[in-house]
N, C-alpha and C positions, 0 to 999 in steps of 0.2 A: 253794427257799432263801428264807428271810425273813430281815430283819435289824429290831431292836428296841433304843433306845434305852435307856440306865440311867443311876444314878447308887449309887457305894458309899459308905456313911457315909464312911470310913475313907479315901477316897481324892479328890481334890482335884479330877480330870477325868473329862469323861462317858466311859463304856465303849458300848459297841455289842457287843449278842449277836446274833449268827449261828446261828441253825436249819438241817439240809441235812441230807441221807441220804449215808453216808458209801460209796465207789465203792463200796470191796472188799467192802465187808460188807452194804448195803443196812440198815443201821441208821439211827438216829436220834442225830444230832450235833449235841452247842450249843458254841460256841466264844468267846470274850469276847476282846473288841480292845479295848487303850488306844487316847485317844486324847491329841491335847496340845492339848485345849479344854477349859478348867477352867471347874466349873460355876459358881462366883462370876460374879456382873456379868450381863449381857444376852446370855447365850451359847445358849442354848436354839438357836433358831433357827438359828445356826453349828453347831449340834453337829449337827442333824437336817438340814442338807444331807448335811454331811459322812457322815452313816449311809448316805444315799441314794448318797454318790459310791461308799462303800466297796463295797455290796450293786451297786451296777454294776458295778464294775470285777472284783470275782470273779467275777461269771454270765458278764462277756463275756471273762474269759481263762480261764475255768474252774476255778480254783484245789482244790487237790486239799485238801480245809481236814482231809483225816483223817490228812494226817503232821503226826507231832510231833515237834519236833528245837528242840531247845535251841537259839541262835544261836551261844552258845561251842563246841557239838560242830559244829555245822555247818562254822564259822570253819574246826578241826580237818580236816574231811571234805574242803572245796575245798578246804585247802591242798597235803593228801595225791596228790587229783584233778591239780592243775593241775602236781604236782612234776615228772613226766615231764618236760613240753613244757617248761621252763624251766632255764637253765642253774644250776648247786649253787651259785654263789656269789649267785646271784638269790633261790634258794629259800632260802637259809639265810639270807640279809635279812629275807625276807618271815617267817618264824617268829618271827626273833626281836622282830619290831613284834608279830603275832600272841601269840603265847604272853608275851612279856615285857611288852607296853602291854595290846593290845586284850581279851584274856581275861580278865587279871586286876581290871580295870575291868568289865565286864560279869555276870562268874561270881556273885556277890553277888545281883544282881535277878532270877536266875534267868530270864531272857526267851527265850520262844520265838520263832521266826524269824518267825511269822506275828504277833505282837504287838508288833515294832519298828516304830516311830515315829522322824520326824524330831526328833523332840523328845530322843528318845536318842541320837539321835548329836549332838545340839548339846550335849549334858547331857558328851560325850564332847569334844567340841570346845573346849569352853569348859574342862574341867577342866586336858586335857594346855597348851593354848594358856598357863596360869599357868604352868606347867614348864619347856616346851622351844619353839624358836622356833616360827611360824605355818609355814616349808619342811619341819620335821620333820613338824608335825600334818596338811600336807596327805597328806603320803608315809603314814601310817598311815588317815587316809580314805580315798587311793586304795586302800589293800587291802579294806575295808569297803565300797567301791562296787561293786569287780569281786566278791567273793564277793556281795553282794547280786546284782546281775546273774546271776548264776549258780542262786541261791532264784529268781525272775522266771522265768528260764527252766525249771526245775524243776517250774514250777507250786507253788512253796510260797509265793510273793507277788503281788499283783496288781502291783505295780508296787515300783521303787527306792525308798526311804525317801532316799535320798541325792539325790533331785531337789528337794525340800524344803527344802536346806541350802546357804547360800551361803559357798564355800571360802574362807578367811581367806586372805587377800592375800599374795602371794610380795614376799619381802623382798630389795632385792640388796643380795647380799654387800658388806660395806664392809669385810670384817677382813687384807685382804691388805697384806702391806707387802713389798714386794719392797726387795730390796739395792740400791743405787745401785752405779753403776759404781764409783766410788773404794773401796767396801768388796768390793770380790772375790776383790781380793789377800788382804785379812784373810781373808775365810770359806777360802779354798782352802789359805789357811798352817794356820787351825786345825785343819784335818782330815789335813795332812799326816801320814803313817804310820801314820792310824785305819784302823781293819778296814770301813768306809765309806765312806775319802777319793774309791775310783773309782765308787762311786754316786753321789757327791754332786758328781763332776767331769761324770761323764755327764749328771745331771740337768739341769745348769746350762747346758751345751753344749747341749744340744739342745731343753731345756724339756718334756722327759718328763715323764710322771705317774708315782706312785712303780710300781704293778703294770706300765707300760710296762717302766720300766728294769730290775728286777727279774724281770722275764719275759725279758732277753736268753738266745739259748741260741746255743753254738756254730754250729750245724746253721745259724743266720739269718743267719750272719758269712761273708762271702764278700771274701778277702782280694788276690785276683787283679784282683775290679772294684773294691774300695774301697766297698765296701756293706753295710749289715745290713740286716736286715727286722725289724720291730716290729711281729709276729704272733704274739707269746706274753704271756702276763701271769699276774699272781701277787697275792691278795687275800688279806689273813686277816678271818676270820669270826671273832673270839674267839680260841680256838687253833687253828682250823682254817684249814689254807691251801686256798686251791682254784689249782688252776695250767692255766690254758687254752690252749687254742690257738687263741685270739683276742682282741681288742680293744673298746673302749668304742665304737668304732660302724665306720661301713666305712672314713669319711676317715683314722680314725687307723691303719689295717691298712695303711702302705706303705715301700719302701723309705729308706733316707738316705742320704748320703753319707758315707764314711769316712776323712776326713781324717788327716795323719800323726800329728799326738798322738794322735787316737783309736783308729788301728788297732796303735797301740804301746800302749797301755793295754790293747786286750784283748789280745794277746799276749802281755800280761806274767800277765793273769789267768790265761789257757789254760796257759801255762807252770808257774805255779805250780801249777794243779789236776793237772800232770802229776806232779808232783815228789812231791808229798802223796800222788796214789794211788798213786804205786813206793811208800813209804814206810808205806802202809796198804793194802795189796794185799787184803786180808781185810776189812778193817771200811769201804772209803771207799764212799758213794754219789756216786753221780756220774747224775745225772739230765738232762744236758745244758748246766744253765743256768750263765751265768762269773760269776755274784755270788754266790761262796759262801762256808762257815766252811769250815776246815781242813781238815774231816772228810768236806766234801764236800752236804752240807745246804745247802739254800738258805738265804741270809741271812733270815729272818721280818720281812715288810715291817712287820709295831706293832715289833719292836725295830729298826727303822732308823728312825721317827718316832722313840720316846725315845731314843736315842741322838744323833739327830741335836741334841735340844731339851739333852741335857746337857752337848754339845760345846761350845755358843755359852754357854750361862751359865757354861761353866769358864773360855772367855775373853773374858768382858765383851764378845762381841755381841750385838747387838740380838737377841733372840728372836722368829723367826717360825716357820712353820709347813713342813715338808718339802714340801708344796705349793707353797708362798710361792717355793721356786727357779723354777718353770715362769712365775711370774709377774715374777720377777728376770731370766729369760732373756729374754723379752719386752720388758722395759724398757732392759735392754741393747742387743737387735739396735734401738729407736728410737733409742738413744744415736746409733748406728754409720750412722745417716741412713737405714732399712728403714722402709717405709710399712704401714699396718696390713695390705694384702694379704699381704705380702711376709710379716709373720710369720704371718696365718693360713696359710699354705703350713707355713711351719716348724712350726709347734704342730698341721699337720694338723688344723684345724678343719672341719667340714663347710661352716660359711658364714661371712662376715665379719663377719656379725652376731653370733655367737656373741664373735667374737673382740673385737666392739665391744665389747660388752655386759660380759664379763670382766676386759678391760684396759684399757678405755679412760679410767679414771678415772685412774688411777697412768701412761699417759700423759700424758693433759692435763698431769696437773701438772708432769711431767716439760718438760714444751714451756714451762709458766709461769714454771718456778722458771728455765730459761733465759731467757725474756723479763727476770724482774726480775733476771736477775744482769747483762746485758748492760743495762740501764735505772737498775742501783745504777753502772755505771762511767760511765756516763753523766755524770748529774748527782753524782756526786761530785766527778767532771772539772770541773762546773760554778759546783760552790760552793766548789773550792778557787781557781778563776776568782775568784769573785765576793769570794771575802777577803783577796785577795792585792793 
C-alpha cells in the first residue's frame, strides 16, 4: 500500500491517494481521501504528515479500503443492525434524527464512509447548531459517533472522525416554571371535569413524568396495600405510541404509596371503564391501562400536552409545559418543609445530583422569595417606626 499526495484545481484541500491490492479480488485499487487541510497558506508540510498518519493508520488496522458504501446507506445499515438490541421507542428516535436531520444533510455530497472527515461533521455541527439548541445537536452526533464506531470496527475506517471534534457544550435547562403553591387551587379548578382533570391530579401529586402516569395499568394497583407500581409507560413517536413494560431507568421502576384521594380516583377511573365496556361490549378496547377515552383507547400522551397547553390559556393561566407539573410538585413538597433528599425519593431520582441539578434553581428561589417576603415585613415594620 502506498499513499500519494494531490491537489484538485477545483477543490480548496489537499487529497491523498491510496494505492493497494484489493483482498477479494487481488486487483489493483486507488482510493482518494479528503482531507480538511486547505492548500492556501503554508500547508504543504501539515498535509504530508497527515498522508503519512492516514498510510499508518490503515496498514496497522488493516482497513478493508475495497468496500464502498455511501455513509447515508451505511447510517441506514447500522440503524437496521442495532434495532434488535434497543427498545422501539429508542429506535424510532434514533430514525427519526437519522432519516429527518443526519441524511438529509449529507445525501447531497454524496460521501463515502471512508472519506469522512472531521471537517464534515463540523460542517454538520455548526449548520444544525444555527437551528436547534447545542442538547439537540449533541443527541444527533452521538448517533454519528456510535454508527462511526461501528465503520472502525468493520474495518471500513481507521479510526472515528468524531475524535477530531469537540462536542458543543450542554446547556441547563432554564425554561421550567413550576406553579407556586397559591396557584394549584387555580390549576386543579381549571381542569375540573376535563377528560384529563385525573392525569393532571396524579401528575401533580406525585410528580410523574407524563409516559409514567399514562403507563398506570390496573394489574400495578393494589388496593388491599394501598399501593401502585410505576412499571409501565407510554411514548408517542409521531403517531406512533410505543407502550412498555418499563421505565426511564431502574430508580424510577418502584412502588408508591396510595393515599385515600388517590385510591378513590382510580376507582372511580376502573368504574367508569367498567360501565363503558357493558355499554360497548363489541367495540371497547380495554388494554389494561385507567387513563383512558370512552372507547377504551389509551389517552395519546402529544394530545394530553396540547390539551393540557389549551386548558390554561382558556383560563388565563400562566402557560407552562405538562412537564413543568413534576417540577411544580417538587417545589410544593419544599413548600411543606421536605429537604432535597426527601424529594429525590418522591421523584425516584437515581442521585441527589440529578435532583440538584433539575430543581434546584426554582428552589433556591423559592427559599429567597421567602427570605425577602419575611425581610419586606421586616423593615416596613421599621419605616413605618421611623414616620410615626
Amino acid at each position: 500500500m502506498t499513499a500519494t499526495l494531490h491537489i484538485k484545481k477545483d477543490r480548496p484541500n489537499y487529497f491523498i491517494l491510496l494505492r493497494f491490492k484489493a483482498e477479494n479480488t487481488g486487483k489493483k485499487v486507488q482510493k482518494w481521501i479528503t482531507t480538511d487541510i486547505p492548500v492556501k497558506g503554508n500547508n504543504k508540510r501539515r498535509a504530508e504528515e497527515r498522508k503519512d498518519e492516514v498510510l499508518a493508520e490503515y496498514k496497522q488496522n488493516k482497513v478493508d479500503l475495497s468496500k464502498d458504501i455511501l455513509f447515508t446507506d451505511f447510517l441506514k445499515e447500522w440503524l437496521e443492525i442495532l434495532g434488535p438490541s434497543i427498545k422501539g421507542v429508542t429506535y424510532d428516535g434514533y430514525k427519526l434524527i437519522i432519516y429527518n436531520q443526519i441524511i438529509p444533510f449529507y445525501k447531497p455530497m454524496k460521501l463515502k464512509v471512508r472519506e469522512l472527515t472531521p471537517l464534515h461533521i463540523q460542517q454538520y455541527m455548526n449548520f444544525k447548531l444555527k437551528k436547534v439548541s447545542p442538547n439537540t445537536v449533541k443527541k444527533h452526533l452521538w448517533n454519528i459517533s456510535k454508527c462511526l464506531d461501528s465503520a472502525v470496527k468493520q474495518k471500513l475506517l481507521a479510526f472515528n472522525p468524531m475524535q477530531g471534534i469537540d462536542m458543543p457544550k450542554q446547556i441547563k435547562f432554564k425554561g421550567a416554571k413550576p406553579y407556586k403553591k397559591e396557584q394549584f387551587d387555580k390549576l386543579l379548578a381549571a381542569f375540573e371535569g376535563d377528560p384529563i382533570e385525573e392525569v393532571v391530579f396524579t401528575t401533580l401529586f406525585f410528580g410523574l413524568r407524563r409516559s409514567e402516569v399514562l403507563g398506570i395499568k390496573e394489574t400495578a394497583i393494589d388496593f388491599d396495600s394501598d399501593i401502585f407500581d410505576i412499571s409501565h409507560t407510554t411514548v408517542q413517536m409521531g403517531t406512533k405510541i410505543h407502550k412498555e413494560d418499563s421505565t426511564k431507568n431502574e430508580s424510577s421502576d418502584s412502588l408508591m404509596p396510595m393515599p385515600n384521594i388517590v385510591a378513590n380516583t382510580f376507582k372511580r377511573l376502573i368504574a367508569k371503564k367498567r360501565q363503558n365496556k357493558l355499554l360497548q361490549p363489541n367495540d371497547y378496547i380495554d388494554e389494561g391501562y385507567i387513563f383512558v377515552r370512552p372507547n377504551g383507547q389509551l389517552i395519546p400522551p402529544n394530545y394530553v400536552t396540547k390539551h393540557f397547553k389549551k386548558v390554561l390559556i382558556r383560563n388565563n393561566l400562566p402557560v407552562i409545559r405538562f412537564h413543568d407539573l413534576r417540577h411544580s410538585s417538587a417545589a410544593y413538597l419544599k413548600y411543606l418543609g421536605f429537604d432535597l433528599k426527601d424529594i429525590q425519593i418522591w421523584l425516584r431520582h437515581g442521585d441527589i445530583q440529578t435532583t440538584a441539578n433539575i430543581y434546584l434553581d426554582n428552589l433556591n428561589m423559592d427559599t429567597k422569595q421567602g427570605i425577602a417576603d419575611r425581610l419586606n415585613e421586616k423593615f416596613t415594620t421599621l419605616e413605618h417606626r421611623r414616620l410615626a
